[in-house]
N, C-alpha and C positions, 0 to 999 in steps of 0.2 A: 504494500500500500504506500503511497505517497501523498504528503501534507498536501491538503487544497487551501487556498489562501484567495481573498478578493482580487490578490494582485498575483501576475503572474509570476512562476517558480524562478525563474531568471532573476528577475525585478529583487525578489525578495532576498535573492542570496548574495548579491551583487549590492545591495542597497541603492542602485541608481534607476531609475524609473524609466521605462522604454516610453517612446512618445504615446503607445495606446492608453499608458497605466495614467501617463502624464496629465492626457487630455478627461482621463477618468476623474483623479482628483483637480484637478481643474471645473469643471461643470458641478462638483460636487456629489457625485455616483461614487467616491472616494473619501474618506476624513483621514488626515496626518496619523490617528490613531489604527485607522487598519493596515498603513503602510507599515508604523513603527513596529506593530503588534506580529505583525506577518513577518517580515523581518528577524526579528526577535525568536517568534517559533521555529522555523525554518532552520536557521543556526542550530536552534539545539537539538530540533529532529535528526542533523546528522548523528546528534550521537546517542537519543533517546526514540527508539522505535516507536514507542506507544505513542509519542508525539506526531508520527508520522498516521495516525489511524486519525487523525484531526479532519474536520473539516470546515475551515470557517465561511461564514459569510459575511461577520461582520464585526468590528471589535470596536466598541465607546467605551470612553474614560469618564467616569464621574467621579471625582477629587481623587483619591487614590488609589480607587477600584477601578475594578476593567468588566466589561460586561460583554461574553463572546458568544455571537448568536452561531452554531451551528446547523449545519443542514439537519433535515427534519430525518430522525428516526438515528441519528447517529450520536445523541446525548446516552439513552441506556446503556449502552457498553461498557460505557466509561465509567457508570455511577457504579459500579463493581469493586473500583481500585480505587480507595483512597487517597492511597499518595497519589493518584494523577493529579488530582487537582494542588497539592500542595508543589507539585513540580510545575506547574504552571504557575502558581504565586511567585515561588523561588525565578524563574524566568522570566516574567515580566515586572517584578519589583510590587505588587500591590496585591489585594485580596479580588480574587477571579471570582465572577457569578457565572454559569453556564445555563443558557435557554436555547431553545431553535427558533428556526426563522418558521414563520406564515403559520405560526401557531395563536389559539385562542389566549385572551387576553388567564383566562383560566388555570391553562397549560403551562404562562408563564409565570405566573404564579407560584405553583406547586413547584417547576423547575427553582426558582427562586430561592424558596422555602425549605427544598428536601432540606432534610432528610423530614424534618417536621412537614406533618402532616394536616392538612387543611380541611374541619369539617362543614365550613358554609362559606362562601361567595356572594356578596351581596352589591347592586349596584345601587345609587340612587343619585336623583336626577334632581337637580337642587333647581331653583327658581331663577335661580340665571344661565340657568342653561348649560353649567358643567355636569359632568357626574363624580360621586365620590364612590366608590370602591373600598365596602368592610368584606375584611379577610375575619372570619372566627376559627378560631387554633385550639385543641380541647387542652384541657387541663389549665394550670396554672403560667405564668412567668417566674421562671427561677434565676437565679443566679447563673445556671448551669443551660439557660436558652443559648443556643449555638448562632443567634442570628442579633445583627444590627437591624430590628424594627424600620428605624429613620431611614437608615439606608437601602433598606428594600424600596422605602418608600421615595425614596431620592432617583435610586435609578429608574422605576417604571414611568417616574415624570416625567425625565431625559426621554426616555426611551419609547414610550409609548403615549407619552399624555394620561398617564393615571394618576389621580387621586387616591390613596391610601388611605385606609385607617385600620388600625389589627386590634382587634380584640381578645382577649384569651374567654372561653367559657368560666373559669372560676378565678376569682379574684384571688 
């Protein structure tokens, strides 16, 4: 198997942009972050296989996280081996969310959230015309919650126009 990346395998191993990649991030079909990210992978998939089973479509930074959508049906593999994802943190310098592309707002959600699990989804549609989005999470919030709350709800803003709000079932 071989790392797929937004930009092309050349591009990204070379770090200099062919004029196709060029005109890509140019029109904006491109952001500095899927170049830099693409980049970055590629390098270490020489010498980390599992990195090479990758597929990206698309890689945003929101403050010091990295949020990498892959193709649809190629995130389960991965949620098997732990360290993959702490190898991706150690490679790109920040803490990695993993979702796929052209999936429901739901989908990425839970993607989000794993390992914690998600027992209601709720939308609501406020008077000016946004909506907000309650996630309810069963049990309590502990000390030992494996998640930045804020920052789930930071990235889906970037990322999707979601409004957040999480609520646990028991106080």
């Amino acid at each position: 198997m071989i790392l797929k990346t937004p930009i092309c395998s050349f591009d990204a191993r070379t770090g200099i942009l062919c004029p196709k990649c060029d005109a890509k991030l140019r029109s904006g079909q491109l952001s500095e972050t899927d170049v830099q990210v693409s980049s970055k992978l590629t390098k270490a998939a020489e010498k980390n296989q599992e990195l090479a089973k990758l597929s990206l479509v698309k890689a945003e930074q929101v403050d010091q996280d990295y949020l990498l959508v892959l193709e649809p049906g190629s995130l389960a593999p991965l949620r098997h081996d732990p360290s993959f994802q702490k190898n991706l943190q150690m490679i790109l310098g920040g803490k990695v969310w993993l979702t796929e592309a052209d999936t429901t707002d739901k989908k990425a959600l839970e993607d989000l959230f794993f390992p914690v699990r998600i027992s209601n989804v709720n939308t609501a549609w406020l008077p000016d015309g946004s909506k907000l989005t309650k996630v309810v999470i069963p049990g309590r919030k502990t000390e030992r919650f494996p998640h930045d709350t804020s920052m789930i709800g930071k990235i889906l803003q970037e990322s999707r126009g979601i409004d957040l709000m999480v609520e646990f079932e028991r106080q």
